[in-house]
DSSP file (Angstrom, degrees, kcal/mol; ACC not computed):
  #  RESIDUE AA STRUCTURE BP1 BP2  ACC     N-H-->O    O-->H-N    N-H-->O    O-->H-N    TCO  KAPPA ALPHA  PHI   PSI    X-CA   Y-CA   Z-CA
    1    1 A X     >        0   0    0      0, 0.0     4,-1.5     0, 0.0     6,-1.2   0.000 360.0 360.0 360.0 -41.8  -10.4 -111.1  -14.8
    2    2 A X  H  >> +     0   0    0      4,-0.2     4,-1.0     2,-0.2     5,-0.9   0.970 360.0  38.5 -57.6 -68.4   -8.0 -113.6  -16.0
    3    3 A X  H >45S+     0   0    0      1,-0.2     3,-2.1     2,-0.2     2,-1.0   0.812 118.9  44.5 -50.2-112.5   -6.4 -111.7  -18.9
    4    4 A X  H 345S+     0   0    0      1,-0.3    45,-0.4     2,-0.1    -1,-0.2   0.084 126.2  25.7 -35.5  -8.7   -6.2 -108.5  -17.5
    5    5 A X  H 3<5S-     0   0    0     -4,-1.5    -1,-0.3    -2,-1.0    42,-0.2   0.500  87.5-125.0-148.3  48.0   -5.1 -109.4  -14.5
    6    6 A X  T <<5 +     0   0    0     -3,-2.1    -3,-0.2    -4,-1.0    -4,-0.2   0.425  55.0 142.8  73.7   9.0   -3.4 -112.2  -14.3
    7    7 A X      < -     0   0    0     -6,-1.2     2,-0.2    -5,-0.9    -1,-0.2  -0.225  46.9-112.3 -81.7 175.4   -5.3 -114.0  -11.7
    8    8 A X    >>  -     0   0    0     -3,-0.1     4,-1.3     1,-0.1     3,-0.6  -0.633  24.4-112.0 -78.5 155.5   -6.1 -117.7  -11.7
    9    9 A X  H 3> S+     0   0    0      1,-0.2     4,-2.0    -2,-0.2     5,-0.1   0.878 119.1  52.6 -40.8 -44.1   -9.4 -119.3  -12.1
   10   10 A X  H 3> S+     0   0    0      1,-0.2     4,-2.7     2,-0.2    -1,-0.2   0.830 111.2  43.1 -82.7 -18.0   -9.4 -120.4   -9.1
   11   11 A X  H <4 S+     0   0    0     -3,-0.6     4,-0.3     1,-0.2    -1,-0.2   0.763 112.6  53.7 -72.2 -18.7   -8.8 -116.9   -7.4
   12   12 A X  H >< S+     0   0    0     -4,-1.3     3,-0.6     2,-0.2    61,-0.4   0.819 105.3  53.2 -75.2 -45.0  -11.0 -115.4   -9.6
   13   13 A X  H 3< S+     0   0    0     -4,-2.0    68,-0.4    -5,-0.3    60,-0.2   0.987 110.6  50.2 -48.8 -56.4  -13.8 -118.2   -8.4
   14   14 A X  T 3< S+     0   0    0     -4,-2.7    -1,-0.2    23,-0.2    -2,-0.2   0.682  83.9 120.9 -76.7  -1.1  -13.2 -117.1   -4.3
   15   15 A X    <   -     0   0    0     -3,-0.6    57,-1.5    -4,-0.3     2,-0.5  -0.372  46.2-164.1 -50.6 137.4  -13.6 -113.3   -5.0
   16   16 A X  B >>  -A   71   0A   0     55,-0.3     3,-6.1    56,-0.2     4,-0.6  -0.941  33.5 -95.7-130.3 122.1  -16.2 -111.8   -3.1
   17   17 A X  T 34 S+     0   0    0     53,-1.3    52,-0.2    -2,-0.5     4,-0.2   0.516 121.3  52.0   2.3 -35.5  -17.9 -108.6   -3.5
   18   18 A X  T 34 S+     0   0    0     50,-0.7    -1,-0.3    52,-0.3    51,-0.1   0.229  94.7  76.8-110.4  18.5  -15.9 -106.7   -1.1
   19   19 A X  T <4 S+     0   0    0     -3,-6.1    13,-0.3    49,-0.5    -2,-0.2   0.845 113.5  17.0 -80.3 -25.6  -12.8 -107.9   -2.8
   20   20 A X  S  < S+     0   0    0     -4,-0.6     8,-4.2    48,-0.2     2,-0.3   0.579 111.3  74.6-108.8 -10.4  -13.3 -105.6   -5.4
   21   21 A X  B     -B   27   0B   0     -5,-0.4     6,-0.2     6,-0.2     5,-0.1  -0.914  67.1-142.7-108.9 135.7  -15.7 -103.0   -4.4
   22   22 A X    >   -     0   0    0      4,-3.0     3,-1.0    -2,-0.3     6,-0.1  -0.400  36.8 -99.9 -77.7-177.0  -14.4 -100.1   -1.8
   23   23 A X  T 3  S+     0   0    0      1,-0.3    -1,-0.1     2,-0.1    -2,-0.0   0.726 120.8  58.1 -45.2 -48.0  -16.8  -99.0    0.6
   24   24 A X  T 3  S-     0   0    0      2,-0.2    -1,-0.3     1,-0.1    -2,-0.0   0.271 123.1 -98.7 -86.3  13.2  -17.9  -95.8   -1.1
   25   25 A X  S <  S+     0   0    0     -3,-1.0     2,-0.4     1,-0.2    -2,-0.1   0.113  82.6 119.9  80.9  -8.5  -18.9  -98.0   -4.1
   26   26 A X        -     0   0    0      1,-0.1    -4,-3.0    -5,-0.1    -1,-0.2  -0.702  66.2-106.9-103.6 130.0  -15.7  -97.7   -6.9
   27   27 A X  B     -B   21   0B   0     -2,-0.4     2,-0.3    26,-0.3    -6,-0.2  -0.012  40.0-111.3 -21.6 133.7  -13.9 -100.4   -7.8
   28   28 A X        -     0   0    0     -8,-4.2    -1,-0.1     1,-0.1    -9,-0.0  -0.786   6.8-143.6-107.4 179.8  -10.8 -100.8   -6.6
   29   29 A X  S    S+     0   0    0     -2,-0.3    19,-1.8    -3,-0.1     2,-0.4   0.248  88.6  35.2 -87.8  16.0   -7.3 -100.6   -7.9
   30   30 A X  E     -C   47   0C   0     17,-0.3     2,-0.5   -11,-0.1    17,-0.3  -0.922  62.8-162.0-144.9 129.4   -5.7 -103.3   -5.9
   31   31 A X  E     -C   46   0C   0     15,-2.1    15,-3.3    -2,-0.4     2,-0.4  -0.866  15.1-153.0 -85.2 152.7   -7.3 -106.8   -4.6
   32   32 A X  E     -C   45   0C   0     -2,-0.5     2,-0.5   -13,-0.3    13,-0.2  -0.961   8.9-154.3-120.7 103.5   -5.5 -108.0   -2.2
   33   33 A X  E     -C   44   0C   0     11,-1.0    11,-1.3    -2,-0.4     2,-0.1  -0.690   9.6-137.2 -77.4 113.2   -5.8 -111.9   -2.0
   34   34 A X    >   -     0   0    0     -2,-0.5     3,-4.8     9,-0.2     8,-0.1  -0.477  34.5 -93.0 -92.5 170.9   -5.2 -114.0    1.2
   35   35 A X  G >  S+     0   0    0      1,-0.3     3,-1.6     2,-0.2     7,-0.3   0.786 120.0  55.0 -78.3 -72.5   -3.7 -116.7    1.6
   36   36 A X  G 3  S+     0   0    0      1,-0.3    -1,-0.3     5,-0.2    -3,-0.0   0.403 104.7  55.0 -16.1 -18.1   -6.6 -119.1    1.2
   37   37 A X  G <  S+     0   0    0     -3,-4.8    -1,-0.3    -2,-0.2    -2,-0.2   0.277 100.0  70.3-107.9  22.8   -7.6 -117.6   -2.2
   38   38 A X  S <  S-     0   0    0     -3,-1.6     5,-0.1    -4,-0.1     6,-0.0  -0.619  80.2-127.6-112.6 164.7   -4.0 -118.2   -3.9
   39   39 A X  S    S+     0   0    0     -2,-0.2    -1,-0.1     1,-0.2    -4,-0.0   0.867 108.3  54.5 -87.8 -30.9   -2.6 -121.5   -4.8
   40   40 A X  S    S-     0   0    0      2,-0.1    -1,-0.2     1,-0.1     3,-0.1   0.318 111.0-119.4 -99.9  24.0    0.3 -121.2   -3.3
   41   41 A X  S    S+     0   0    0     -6,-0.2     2,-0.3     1,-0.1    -5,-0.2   0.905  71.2 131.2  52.5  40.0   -1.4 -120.4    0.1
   42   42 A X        -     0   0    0     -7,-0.3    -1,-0.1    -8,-0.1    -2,-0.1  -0.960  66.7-107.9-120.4 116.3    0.4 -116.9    0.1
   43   43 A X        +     0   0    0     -2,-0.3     2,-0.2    -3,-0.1    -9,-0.2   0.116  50.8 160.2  -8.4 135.2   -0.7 -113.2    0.7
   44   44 A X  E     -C   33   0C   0    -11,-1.3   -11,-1.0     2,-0.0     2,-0.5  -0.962  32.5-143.9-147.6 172.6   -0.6 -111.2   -2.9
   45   45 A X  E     -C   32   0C   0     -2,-0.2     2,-0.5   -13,-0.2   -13,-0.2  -0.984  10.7-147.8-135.6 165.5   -2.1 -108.3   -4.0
   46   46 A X  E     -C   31   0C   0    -15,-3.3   -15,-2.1    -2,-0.5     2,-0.2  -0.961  14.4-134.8-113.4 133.8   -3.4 -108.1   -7.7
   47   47 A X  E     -C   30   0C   0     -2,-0.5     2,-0.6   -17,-0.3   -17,-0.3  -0.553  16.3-153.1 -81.0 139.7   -3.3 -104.1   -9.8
   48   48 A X        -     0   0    0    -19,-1.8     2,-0.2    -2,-0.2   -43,-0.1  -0.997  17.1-147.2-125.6 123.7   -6.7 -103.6  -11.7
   49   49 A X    >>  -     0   0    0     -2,-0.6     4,-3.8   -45,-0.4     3,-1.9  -0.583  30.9 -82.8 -91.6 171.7   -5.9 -101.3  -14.5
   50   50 A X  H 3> S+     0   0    0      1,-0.3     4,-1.4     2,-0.2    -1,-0.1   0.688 120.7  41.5 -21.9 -62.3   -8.0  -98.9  -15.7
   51   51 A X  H 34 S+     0   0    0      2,-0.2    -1,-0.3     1,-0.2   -47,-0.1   0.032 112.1  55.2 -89.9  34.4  -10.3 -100.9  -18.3
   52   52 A X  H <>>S+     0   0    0     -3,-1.9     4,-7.3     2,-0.1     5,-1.0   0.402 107.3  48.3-128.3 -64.8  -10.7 -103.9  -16.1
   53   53 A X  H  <5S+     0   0    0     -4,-3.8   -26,-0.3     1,-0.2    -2,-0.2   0.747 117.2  48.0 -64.0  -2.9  -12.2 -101.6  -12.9
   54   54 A X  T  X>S+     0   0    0     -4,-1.4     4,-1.4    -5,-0.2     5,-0.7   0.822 114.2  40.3 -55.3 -61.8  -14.5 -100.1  -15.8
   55   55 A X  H  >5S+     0   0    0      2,-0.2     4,-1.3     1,-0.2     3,-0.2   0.902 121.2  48.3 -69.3 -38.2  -15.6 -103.7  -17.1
   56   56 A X  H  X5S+     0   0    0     -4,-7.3     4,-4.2     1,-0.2    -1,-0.2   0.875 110.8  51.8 -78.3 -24.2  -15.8 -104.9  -12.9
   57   57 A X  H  4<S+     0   0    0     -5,-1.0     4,-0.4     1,-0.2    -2,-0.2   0.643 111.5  41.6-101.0  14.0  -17.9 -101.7  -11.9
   58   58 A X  H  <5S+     0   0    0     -4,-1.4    -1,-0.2    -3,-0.2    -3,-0.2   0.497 114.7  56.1 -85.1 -32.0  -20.8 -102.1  -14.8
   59   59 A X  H >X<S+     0   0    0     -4,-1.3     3,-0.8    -5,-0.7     4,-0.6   0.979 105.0  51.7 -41.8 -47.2  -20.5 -105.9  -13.7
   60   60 A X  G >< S+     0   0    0     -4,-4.2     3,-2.9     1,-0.3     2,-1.3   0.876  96.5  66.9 -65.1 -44.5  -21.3 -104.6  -10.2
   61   61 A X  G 34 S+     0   0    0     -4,-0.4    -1,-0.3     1,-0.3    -2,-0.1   0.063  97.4  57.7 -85.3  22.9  -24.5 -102.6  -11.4
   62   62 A X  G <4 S+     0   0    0     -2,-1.3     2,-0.6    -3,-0.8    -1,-0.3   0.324  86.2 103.4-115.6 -28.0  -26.3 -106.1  -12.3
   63   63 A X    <<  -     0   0    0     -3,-2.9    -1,-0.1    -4,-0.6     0, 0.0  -0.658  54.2-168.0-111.8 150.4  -26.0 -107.2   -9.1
   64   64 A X  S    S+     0   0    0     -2,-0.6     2,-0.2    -3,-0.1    -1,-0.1   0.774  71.3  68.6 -88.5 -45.3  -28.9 -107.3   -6.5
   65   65 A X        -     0   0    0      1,-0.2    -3,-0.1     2,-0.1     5,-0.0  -0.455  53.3-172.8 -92.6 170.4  -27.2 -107.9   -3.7
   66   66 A X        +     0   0    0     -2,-0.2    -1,-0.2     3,-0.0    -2,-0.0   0.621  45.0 125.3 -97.3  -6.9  -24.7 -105.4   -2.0
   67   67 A X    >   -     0   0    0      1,-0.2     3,-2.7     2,-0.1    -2,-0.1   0.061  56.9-142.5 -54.4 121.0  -23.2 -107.9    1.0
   68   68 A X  T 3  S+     0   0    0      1,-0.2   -50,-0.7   -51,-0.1   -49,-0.5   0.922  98.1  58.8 -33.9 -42.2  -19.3 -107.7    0.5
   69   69 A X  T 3  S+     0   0    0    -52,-0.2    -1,-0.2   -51,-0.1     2,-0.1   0.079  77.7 105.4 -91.3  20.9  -19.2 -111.2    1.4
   70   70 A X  S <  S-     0   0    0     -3,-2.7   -53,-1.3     1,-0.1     2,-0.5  -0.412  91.7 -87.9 -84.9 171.9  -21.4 -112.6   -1.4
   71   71 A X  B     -A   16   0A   0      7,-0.3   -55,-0.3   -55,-0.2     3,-0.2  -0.662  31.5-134.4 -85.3 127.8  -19.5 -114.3   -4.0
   72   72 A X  S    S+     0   0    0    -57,-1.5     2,-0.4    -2,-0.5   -56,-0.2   0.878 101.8  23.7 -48.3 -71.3  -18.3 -111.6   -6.9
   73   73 A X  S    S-     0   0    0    -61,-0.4     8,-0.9   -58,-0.4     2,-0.2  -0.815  87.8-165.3-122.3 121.2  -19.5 -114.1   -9.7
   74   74 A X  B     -D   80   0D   0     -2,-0.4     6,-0.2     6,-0.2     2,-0.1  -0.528  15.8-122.2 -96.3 147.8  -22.5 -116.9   -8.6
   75   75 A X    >   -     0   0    0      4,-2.3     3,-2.0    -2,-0.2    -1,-0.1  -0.465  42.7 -87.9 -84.0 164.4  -23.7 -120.1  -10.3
   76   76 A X  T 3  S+     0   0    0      1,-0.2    -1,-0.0    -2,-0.1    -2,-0.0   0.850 131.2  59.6 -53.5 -13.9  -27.2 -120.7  -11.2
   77   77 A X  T 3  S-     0   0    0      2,-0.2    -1,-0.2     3,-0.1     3,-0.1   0.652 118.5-114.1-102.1   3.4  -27.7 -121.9   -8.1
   78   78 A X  S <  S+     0   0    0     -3,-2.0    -7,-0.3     1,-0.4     2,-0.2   0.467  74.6 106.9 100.0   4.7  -26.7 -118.7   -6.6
   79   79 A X  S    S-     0   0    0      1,-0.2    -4,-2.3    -9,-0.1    -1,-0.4  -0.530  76.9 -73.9-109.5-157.5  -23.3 -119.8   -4.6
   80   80 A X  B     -D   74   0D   0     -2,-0.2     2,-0.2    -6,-0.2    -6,-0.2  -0.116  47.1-108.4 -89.8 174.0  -20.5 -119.4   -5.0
   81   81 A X        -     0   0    0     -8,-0.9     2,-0.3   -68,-0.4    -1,-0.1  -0.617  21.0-140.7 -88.1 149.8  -18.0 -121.3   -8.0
   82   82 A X     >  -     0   0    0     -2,-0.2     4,-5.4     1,-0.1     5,-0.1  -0.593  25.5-111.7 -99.6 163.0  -15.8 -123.7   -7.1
   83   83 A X  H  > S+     0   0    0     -2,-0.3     4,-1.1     1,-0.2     5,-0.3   0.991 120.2  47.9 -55.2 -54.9  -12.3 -123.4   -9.1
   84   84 A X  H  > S+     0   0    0      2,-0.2     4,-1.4     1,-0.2    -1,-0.2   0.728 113.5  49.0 -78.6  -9.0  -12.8 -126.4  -10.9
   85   85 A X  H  > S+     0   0    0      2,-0.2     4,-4.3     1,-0.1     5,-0.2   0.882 107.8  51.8 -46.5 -69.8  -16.4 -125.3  -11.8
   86   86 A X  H  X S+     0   0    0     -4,-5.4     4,-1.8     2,-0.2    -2,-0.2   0.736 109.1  50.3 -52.7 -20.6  -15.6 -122.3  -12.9
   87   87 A X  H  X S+     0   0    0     -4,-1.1     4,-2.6     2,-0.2     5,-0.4   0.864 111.4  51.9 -96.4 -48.9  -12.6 -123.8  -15.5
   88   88 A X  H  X S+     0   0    0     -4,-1.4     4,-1.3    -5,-0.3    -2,-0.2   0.919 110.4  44.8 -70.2 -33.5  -14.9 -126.0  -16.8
   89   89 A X  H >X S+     0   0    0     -4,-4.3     3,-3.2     2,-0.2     4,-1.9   0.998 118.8  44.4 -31.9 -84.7  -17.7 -123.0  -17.5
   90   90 A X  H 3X S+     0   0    0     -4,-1.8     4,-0.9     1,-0.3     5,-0.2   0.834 109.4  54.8 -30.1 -48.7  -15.1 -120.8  -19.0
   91   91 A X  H 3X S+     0   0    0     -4,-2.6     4,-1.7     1,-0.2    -1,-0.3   0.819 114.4  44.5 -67.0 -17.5  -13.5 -123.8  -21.1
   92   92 A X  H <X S+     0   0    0     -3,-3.2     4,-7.2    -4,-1.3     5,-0.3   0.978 108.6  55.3 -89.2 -20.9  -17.0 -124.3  -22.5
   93   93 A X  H  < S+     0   0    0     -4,-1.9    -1,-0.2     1,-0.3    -2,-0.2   0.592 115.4  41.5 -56.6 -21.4  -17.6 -120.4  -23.0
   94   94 A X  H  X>S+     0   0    0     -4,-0.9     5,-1.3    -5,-0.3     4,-1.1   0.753 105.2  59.0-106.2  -4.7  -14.5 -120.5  -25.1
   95   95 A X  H ><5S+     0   0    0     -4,-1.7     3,-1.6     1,-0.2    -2,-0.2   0.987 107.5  52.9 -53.9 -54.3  -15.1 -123.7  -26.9
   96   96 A X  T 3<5S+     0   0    0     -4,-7.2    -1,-0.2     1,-0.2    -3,-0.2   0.793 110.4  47.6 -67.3  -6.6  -18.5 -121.9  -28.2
   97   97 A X  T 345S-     0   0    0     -5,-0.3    -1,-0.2     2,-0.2    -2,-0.2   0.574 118.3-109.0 -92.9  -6.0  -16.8 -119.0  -29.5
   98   98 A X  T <<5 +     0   0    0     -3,-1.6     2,-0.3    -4,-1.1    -3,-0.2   0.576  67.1 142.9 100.1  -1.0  -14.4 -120.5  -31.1
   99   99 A X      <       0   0    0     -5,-1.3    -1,-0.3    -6,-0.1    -2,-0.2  -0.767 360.0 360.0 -80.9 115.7  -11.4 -119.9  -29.0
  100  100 A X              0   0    0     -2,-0.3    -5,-0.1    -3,-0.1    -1,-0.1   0.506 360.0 360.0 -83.1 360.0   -8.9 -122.8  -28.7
């Protein structure tokens, strides 16, 4: 989500289910972020190219629930990630791969 489309950790952290899924079940090609999931506390909207709404809509087909408003990506304990959770997850996921 980061690399392909530029988002931040921490927008990536508040996404919620119906930020990325339309109604009819397909990905969409736009999020549109409010001003409470940006840092700079502004409206944006984010483009999902092609291989990203491929890579988000097998993600979706793992997960149990369908409520828009669950959180897109969960912790073990099944809420949602906080930004600075989430950077520290990621930083350790690339530490073990070997990615500086």
């Amino acid at each position: 989500m980061t690399h392909w489309s530029g988002m931040r950790v921490g927008e990536v952290a508040a996404l919620s289910i119906g930020d990325v899924r339309n109604v009819d079940g397909t990905v969409k090609s736009e999020i549109r972020l409010d001003a409470t999931q940006t840092k700079g506390k502004h409206t944006r909207t984010v483009f999902v190219n092609d291989r990203l709404r491929k890579k988000i809509a097998s993600y979706l087909k793992t997960k149990v629930t369908t409520d828009p408003n669950a959180p897109l990506f969960q912790t073990q304990k099944r809420s949602a990630f906080s930004a600075n959770t989430l950077c520290q997850t990621l930083n350790g996921l690339y530490r073990n791969s070997g990615i500086d």
